[in-house]
Short mmCIF file of the C-alpha atoms (twelve columns), coordinates in Angstrom:
data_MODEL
# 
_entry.id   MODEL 
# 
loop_
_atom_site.group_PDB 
_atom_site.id 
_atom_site.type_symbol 
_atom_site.label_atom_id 
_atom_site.label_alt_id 
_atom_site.label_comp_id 
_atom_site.label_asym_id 
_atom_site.label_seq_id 
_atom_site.Cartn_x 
_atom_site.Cartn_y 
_atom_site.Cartn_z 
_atom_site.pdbx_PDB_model_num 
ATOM 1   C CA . UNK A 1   0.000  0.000  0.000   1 
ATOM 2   C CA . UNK A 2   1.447  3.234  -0.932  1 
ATOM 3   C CA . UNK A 3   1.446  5.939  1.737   1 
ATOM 4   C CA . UNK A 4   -0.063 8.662  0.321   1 
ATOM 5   C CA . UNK A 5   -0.870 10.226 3.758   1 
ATOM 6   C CA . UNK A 6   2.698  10.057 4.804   1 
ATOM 7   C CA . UNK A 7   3.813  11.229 1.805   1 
ATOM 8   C CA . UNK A 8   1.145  14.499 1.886   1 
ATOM 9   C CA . UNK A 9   2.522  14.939 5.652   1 
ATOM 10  C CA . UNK A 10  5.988  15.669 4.733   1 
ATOM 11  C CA . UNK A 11  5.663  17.845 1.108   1 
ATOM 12  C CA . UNK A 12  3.221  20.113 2.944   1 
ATOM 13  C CA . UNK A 13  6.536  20.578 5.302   1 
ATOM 14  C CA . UNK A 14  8.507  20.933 1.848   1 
ATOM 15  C CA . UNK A 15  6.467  23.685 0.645   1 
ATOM 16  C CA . UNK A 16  6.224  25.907 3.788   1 
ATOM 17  C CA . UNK A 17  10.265 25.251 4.539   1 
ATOM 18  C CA . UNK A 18  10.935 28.552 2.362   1 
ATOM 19  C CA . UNK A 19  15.096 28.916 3.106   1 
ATOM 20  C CA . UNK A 20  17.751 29.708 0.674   1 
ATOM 21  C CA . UNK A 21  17.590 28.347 -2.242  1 
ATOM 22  C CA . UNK A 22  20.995 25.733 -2.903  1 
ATOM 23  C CA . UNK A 23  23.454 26.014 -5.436  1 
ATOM 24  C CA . UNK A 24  22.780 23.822 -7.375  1 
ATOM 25  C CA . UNK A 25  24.422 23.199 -11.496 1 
ATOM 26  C CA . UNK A 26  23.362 21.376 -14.695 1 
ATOM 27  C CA . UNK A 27  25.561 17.801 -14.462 1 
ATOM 28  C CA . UNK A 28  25.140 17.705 -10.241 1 
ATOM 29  C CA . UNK A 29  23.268 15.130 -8.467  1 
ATOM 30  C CA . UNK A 30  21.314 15.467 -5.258  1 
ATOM 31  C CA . UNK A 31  19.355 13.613 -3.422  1 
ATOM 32  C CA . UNK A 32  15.762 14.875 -3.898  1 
ATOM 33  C CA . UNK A 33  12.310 14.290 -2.273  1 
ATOM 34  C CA . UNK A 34  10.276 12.343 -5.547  1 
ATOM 35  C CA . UNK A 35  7.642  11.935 -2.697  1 
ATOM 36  C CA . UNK A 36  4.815  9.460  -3.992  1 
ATOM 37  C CA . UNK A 37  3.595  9.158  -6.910  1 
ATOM 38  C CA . UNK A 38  1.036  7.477  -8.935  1 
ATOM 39  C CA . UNK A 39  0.936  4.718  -11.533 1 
ATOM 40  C CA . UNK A 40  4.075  4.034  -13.000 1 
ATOM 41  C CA . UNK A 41  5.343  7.339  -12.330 1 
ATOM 42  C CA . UNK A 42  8.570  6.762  -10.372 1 
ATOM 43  C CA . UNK A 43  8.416  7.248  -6.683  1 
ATOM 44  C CA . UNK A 44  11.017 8.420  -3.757  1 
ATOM 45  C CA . UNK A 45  12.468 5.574  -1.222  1 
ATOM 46  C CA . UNK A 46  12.695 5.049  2.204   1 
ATOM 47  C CA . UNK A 47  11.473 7.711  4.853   1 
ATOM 48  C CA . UNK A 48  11.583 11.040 3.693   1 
ATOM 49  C CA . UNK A 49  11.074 9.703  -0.046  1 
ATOM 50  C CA . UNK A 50  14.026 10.329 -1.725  1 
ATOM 51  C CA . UNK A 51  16.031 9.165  -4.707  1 
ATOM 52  C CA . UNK A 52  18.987 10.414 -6.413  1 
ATOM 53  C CA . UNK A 53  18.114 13.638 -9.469  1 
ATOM 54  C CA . UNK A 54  20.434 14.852 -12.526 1 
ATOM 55  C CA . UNK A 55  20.391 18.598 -12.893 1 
ATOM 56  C CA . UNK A 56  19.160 18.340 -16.751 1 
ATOM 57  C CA . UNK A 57  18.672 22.368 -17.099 1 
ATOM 58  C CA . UNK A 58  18.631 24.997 -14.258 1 
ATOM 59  C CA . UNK A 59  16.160 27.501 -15.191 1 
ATOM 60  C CA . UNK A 60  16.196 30.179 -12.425 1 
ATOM 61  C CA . UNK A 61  18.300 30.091 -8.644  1 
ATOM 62  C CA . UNK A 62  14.892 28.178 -7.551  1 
ATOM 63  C CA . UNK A 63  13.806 25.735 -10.114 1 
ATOM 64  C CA . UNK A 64  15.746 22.756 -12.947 1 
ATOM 65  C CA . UNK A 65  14.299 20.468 -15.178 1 
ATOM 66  C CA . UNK A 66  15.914 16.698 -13.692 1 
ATOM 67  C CA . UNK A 67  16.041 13.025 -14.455 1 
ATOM 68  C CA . UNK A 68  15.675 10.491 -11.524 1 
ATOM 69  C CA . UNK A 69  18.219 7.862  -11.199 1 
ATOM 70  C CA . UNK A 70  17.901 4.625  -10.322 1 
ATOM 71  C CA . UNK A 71  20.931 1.843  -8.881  1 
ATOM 72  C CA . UNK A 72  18.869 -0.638 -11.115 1 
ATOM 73  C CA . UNK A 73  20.357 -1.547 -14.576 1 
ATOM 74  C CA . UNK A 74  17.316 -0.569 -17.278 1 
ATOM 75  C CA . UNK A 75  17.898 -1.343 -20.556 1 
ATOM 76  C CA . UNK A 76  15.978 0.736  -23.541 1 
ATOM 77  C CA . UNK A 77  15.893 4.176  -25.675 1 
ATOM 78  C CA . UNK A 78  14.476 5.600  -22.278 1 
ATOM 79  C CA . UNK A 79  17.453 4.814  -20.166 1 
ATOM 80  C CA . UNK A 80  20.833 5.710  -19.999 1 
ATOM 81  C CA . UNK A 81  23.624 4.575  -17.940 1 
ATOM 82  C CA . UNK A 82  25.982 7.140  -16.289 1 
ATOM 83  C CA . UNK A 83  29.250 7.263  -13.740 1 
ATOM 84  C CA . UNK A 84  29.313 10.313 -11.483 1 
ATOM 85  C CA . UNK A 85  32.424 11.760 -9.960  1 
ATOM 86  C CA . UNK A 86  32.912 9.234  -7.158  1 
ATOM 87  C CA . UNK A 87  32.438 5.697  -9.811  1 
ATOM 88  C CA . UNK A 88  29.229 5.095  -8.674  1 
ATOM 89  C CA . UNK A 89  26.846 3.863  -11.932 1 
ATOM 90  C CA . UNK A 90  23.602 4.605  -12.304 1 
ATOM 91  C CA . UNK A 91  20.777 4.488  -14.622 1 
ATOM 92  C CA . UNK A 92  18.627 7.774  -15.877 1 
ATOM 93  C CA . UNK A 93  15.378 7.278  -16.478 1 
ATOM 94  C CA . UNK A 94  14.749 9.430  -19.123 1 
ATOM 95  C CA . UNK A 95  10.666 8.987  -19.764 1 
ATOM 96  C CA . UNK A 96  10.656 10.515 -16.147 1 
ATOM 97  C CA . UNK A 97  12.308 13.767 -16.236 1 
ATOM 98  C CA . UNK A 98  10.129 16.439 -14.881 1 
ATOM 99  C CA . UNK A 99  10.209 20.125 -13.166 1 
ATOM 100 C CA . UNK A 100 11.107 20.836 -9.284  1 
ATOM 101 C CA . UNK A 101 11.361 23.219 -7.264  1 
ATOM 102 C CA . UNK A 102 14.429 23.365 -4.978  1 
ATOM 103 C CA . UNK A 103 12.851 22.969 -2.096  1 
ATOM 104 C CA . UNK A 104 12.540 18.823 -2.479  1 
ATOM 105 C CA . UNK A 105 16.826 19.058 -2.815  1 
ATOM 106 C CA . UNK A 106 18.334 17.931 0.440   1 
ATOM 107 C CA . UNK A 107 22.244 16.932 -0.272  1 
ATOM 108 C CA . UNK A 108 24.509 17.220 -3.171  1 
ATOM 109 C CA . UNK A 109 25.861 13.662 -4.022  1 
ATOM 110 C CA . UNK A 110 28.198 14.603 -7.062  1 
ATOM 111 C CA . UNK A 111 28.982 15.508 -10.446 1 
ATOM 112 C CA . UNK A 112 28.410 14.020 -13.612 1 
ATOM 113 C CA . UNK A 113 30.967 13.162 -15.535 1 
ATOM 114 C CA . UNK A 114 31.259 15.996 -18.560 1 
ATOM 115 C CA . UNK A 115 30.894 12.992 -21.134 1 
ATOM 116 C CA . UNK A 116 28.195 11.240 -19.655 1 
ATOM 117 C CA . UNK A 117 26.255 14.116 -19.540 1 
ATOM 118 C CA . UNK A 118 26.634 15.168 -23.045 1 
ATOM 119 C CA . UNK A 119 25.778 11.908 -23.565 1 
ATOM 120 C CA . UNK A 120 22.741 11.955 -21.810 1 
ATOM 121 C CA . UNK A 121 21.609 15.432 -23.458 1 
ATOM 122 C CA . UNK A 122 21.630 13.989 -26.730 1 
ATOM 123 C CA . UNK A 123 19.542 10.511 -25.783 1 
ATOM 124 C CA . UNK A 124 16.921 12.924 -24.413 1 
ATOM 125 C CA . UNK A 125 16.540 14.957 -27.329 1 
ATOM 126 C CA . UNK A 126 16.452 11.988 -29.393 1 
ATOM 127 C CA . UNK A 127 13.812 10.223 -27.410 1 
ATOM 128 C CA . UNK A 128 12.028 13.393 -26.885 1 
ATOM 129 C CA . UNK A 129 12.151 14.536 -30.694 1 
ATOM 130 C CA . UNK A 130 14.315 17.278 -30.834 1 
ATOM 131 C CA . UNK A 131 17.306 16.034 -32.921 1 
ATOM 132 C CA . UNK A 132 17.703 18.706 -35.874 1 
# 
């Protein structure tokens, strides 16, 4: 059972936590409150919801389009696989990038690597379309 109540309980305590926003950059990760969701719309993990987010495009000190990541291995035009600064792999799930606001970012995990993220750019345009 998914715990929507929970869940409700803790973004209402996102959205009134009005601080500084971090600063954040296109190719960092963080660790960002996904919450949950519905359907197969990809959900946060363990108590405060969370899973790892790629900074796809920052589009003002308070606000970036992001991928989630995922430790699982996904094969398909919708996934990519990427190696941030410390080694660690992951896969992007591309189908799921989305808007947020920076109040769901709680800790900066790393940087992409400049090649993986170029390289992730260019799957998302081409999934999405927008090759020229």
């Amino acid at each position: 059972m998914k715990l929507f109540d929970v869940w409700n309980t803790q973004k209402k305590e996102l959205d009134e936590h009005d601080h500084k926003p971090p600063l954040f950059k296109e190719r960092e990760i963080w660790w960002c409150s996904f919450g949950v969701n519905v359907g197969s719309e990809v959900c946060g993990k363990n108590d405060y919801f969370r899973r790892p987010v790629l900074v796809i495009k920052k589009l003002s000190q308070k606000s970036f389009i992001g991928v989630p990541l995922s430790t699982r291995e996904n094969v398909g035009s919708w996934y990519i696989s990427i190696t941030h600064s410390d080694g660690k792999r992951n896969t992007a799930n591309l189908a799921q990038i989305r808007h947020f606001d920076y109040r769901r970012l709680d800790k900066r995990i790393g940087t992409l690597d400049p090649r993986d993220f170029k390289r992730a750019q260019e799957q998302l345009r081409l999934v999405l379309g927008l090759q020229t």
